[in-house]
C-alpha positions as CSV (number, residue, x, y, z in Angstrom):
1,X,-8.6,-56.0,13.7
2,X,-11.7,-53.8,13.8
3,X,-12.8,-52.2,10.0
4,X,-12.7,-48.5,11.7
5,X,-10.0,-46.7,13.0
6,X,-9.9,-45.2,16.3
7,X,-12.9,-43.3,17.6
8,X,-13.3,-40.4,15.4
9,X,-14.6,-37.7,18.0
10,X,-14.2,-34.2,18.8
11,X,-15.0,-32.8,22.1
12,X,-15.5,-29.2,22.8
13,X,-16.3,-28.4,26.6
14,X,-14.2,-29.5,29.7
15,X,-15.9,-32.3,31.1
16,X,-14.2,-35.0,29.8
17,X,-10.7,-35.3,27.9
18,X,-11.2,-36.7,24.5
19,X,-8.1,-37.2,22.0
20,X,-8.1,-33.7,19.7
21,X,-6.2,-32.6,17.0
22,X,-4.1,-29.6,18.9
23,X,-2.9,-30.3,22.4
24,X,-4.4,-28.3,25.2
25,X,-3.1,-27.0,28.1
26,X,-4.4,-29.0,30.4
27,X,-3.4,-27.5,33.9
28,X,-4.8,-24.2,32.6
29,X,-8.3,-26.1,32.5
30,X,-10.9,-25.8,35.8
31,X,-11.6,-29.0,37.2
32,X,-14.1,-30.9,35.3
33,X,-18.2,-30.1,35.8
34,X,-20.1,-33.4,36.2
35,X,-23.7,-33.9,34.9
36,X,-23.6,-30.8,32.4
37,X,-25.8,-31.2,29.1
38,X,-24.1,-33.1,26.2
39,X,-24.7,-32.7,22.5
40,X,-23.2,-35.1,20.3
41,X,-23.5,-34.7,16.6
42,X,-22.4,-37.2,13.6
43,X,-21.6,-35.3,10.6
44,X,-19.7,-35.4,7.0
45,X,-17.9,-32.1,8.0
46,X,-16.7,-32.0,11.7
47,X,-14.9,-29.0,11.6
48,X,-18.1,-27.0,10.4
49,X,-18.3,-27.6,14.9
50,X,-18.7,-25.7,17.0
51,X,-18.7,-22.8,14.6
52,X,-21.1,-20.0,16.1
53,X,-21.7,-22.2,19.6
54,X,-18.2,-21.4,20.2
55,X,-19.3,-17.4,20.3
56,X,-20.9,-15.2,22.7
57,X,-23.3,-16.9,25.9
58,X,-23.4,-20.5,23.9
59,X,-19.4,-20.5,24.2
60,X,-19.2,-18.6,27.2
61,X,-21.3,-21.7,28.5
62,X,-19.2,-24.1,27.1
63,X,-16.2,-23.0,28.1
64,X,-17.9,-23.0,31.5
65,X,-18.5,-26.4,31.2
66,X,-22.6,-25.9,31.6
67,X,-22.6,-28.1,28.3
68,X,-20.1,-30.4,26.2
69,X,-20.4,-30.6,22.4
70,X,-18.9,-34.1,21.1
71,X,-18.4,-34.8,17.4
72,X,-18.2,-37.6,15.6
73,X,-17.1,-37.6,12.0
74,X,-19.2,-40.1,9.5
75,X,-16.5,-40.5,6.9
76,X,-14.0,-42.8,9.1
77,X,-17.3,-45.2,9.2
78,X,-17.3,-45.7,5.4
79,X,-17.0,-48.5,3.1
80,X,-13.7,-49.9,1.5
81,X,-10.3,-47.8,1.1
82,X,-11.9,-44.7,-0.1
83,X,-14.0,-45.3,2.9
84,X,-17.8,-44.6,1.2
85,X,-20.4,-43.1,3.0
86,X,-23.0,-43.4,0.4
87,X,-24.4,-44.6,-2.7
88,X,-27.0,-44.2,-5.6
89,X,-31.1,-44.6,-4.8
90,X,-32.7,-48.0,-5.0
91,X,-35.5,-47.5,-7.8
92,X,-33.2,-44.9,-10.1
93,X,-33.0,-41.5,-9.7
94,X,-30.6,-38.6,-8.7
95,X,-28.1,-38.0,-6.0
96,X,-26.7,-40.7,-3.7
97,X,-28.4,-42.0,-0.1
98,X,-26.3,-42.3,3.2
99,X,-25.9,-46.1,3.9
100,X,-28.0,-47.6,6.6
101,X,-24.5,-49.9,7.8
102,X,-22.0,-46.9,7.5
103,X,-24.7,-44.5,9.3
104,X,-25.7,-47.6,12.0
105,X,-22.1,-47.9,12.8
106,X,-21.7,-44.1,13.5
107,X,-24.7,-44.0,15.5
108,X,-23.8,-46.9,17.7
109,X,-20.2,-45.2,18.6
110,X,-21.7,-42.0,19.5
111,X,-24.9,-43.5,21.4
112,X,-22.7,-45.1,23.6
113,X,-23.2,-44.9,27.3
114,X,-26.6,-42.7,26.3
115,X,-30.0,-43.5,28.7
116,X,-31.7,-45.9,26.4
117,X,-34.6,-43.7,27.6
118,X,-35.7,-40.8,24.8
119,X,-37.5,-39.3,26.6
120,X,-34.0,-38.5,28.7
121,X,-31.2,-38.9,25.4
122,X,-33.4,-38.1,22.4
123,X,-32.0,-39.0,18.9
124,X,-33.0,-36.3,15.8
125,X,-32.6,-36.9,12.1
126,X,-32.6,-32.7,10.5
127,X,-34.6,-33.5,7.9
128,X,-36.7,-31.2,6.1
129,X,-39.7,-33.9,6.1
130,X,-39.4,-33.8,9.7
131,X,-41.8,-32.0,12.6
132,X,-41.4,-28.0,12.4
133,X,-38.7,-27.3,15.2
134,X,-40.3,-24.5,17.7
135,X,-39.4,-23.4,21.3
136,X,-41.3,-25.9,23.0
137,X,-39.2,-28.4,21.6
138,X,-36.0,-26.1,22.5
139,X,-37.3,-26.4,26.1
140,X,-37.9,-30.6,25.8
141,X,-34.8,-31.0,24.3
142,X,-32.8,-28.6,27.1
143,X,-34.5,-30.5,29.7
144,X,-32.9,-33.4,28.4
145,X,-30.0,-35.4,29.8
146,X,-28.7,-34.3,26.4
147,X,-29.2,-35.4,22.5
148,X,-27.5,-37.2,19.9
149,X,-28.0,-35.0,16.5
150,X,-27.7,-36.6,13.2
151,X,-26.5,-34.2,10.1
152,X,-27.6,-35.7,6.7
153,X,-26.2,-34.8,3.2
154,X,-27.0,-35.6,-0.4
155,X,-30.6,-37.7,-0.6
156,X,-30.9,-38.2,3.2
157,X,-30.7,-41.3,5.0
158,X,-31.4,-44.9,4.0
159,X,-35.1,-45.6,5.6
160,X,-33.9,-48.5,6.9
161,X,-31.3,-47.3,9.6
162,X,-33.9,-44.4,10.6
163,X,-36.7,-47.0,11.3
164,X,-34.1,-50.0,13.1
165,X,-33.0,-46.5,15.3
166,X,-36.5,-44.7,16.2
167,X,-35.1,-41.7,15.0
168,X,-36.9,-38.6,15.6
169,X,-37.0,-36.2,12.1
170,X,-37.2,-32.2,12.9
171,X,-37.3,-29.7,10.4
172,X,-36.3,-25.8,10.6
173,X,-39.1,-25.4,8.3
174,X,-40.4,-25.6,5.2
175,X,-36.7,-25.4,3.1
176,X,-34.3,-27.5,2.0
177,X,-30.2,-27.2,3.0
178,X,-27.5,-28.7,1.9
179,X,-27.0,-30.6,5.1
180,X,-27.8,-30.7,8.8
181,X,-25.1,-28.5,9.9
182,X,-26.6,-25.5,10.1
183,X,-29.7,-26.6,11.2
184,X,-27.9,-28.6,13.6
185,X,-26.3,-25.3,15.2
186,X,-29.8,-24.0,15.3
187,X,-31.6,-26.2,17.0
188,X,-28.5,-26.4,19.6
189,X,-28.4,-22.8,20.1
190,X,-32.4,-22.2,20.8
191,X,-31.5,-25.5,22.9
192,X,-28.5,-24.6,24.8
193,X,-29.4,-21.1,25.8
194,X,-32.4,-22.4,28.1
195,X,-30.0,-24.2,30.3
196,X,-29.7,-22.8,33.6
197,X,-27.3,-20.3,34.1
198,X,-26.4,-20.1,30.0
199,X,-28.7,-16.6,30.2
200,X,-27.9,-14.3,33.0
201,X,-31.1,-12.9,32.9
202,X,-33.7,-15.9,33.3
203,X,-36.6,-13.3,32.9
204,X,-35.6,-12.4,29.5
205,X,-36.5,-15.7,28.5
206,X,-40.1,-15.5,29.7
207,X,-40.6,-12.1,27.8
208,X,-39.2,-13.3,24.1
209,X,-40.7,-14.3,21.1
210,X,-42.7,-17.6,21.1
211,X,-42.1,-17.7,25.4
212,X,-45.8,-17.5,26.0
213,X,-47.1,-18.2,22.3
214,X,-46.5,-14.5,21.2
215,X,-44.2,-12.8,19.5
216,X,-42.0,-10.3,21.5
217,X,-43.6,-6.7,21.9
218,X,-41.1,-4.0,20.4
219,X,-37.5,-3.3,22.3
220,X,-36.5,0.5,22.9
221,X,-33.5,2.2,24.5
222,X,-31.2,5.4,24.5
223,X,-30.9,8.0,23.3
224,X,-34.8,9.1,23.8
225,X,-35.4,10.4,20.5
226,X,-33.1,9.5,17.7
227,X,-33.9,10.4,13.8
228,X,-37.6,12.2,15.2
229,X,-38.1,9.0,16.6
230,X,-39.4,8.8,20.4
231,X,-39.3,6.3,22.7
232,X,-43.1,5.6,23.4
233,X,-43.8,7.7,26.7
234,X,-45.7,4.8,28.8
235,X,-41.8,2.9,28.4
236,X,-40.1,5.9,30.5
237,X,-43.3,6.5,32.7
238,X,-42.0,4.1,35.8
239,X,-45.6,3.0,36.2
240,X,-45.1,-0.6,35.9
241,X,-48.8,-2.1,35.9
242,X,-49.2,0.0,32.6
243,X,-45.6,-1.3,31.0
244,X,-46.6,-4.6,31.3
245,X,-49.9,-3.5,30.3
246,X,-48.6,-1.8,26.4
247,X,-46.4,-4.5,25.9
248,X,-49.1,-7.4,26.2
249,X,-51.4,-5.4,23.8
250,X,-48.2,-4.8,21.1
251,X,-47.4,-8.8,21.3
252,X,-50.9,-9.5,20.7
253,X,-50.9,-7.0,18.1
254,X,-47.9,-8.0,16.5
255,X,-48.9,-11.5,16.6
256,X,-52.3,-11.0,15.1
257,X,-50.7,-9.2,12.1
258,X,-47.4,-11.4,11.3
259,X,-48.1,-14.7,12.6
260,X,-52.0,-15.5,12.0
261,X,-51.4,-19.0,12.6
262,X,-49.8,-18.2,16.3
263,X,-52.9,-16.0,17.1
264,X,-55.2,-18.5,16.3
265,X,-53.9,-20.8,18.5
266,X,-53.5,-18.6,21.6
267,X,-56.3,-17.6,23.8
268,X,-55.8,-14.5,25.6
269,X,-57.1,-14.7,29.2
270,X,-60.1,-13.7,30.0
């Protein structure tokens, strides 16, 4: 008899049908979309999923079937009856460490049937000791196959399993949560909205913040004055050429004032 019970998985999405707590109805359901972008997550807290993904374009998507979220709960992988997923640091100190067996165990359920490629199935860690997540990893990642996300909790993650694995560590930034959940959502969101047809507009994604290494010139729209306020003239001009003109020079603007450190990097054509 194996020492886990049954797969312990969650699948939002149509693509597949996985075991779930309610029944669905299943004639009601489109035919299944093959080849759609999966994210599978291993997590302490499954129901915290899909939270937010669930809502507006990232939902809309799902629901779609443009992407399947699967998730695997950690606990069911734990040590002994009161099934343990942790335990207290080697060398003293505070707090408790995931286990490098019950976390190797998860990850070898949910990595299964993944490209062994990670360039195609990459494999993240949130950890805030990992690389600064930004939007050209959103685009890497939403080029992807899909990705296998792991939430930590208490300590972080034995070393061990992390090293056996090749697991990638990203960070939101320089913070600490009280797990990967959130950041988790996060990433999957900035992710998940550059698949194709997730945005209805693909040009609104070339124009947004951090698109071209600026930050987004300001948005107006009606009424045309509101509180004293007008819309800037050149907006409601319907000369095009000097649109796109005004809002280059605000992103630059903008950029040089609240992100030094994105300025310095970019090199405005000559």
């Amino acid at each position: 008899m194996s020492d886990h019970p049954e797969k312990p998985l969650k699948s939002h999405g149509r693509l597949t049908i996985r075991p779930v707590l309610q029944p669905r109805d299943l004639m009601a359901e489109p035919p299944p979309v093959r080849g759609a972008w999966v994210a599978r997550v291993i997590t302490l807290f499954p129901d915290a999923f899909p939270g937010v993904l669930a809502q507006s374009l990232t939902g809309k998507a799902m629901d779609l079937g443009r992407w399947r979220l699967e998730v695997t709960d950690l606990r069911p992988f734990g040590i002994g009856r009161h099934r343990n997923v942790d335990d207290t640091p080697a060398g003293g100190g505070a707090g408790m460490v995931l286990r490098a067996d019950v976390v190797d165990a998860a990850l070898r359920d949910a990595m299964a049937g993944t490209p062994p490629d990670r360039g195609r199935w990459p494999l993240i860690y949130l950890s805030p000791r990992g690389q600064r997540f930004d939007q050209a990893m959103a685009r890497r990642f939403a080029a992807c196959d899909g990705m296998t996300l792991l939430c930590g909790r208490f300590e972080g993650v034995d070393q061990r399993v992390l090293d056996h694995w090749q697991i990638e560590e990203v960070s939101l930034g320089d913070f600490v949560l009280t797990g990967g959940e959130i950041a988790a959502q996060a990433l999957l969101d900035a992710s998940v909205r550059l698949l194709p047809g997730v945005i209805g507009n693909a040009e609104s994604l070339e124009e947004e913040s951090h698109s071209a290494g600026l930050l987004e010139h300001p948005q107006y729209t009606r009424p045309p004055v509101w509180e004293g306020r007008e819309i800037p003239p050149v907006l409601l001009s319907g000369n095009h050429a000097e649109i796109a003109k005004w809002r280059r020079q605000q992103a630059e603007a903008l950029t040089k004032e609240r992100r030094p450190d994105l300025w310095a990097q970019h090199r405005p054509p000559r």
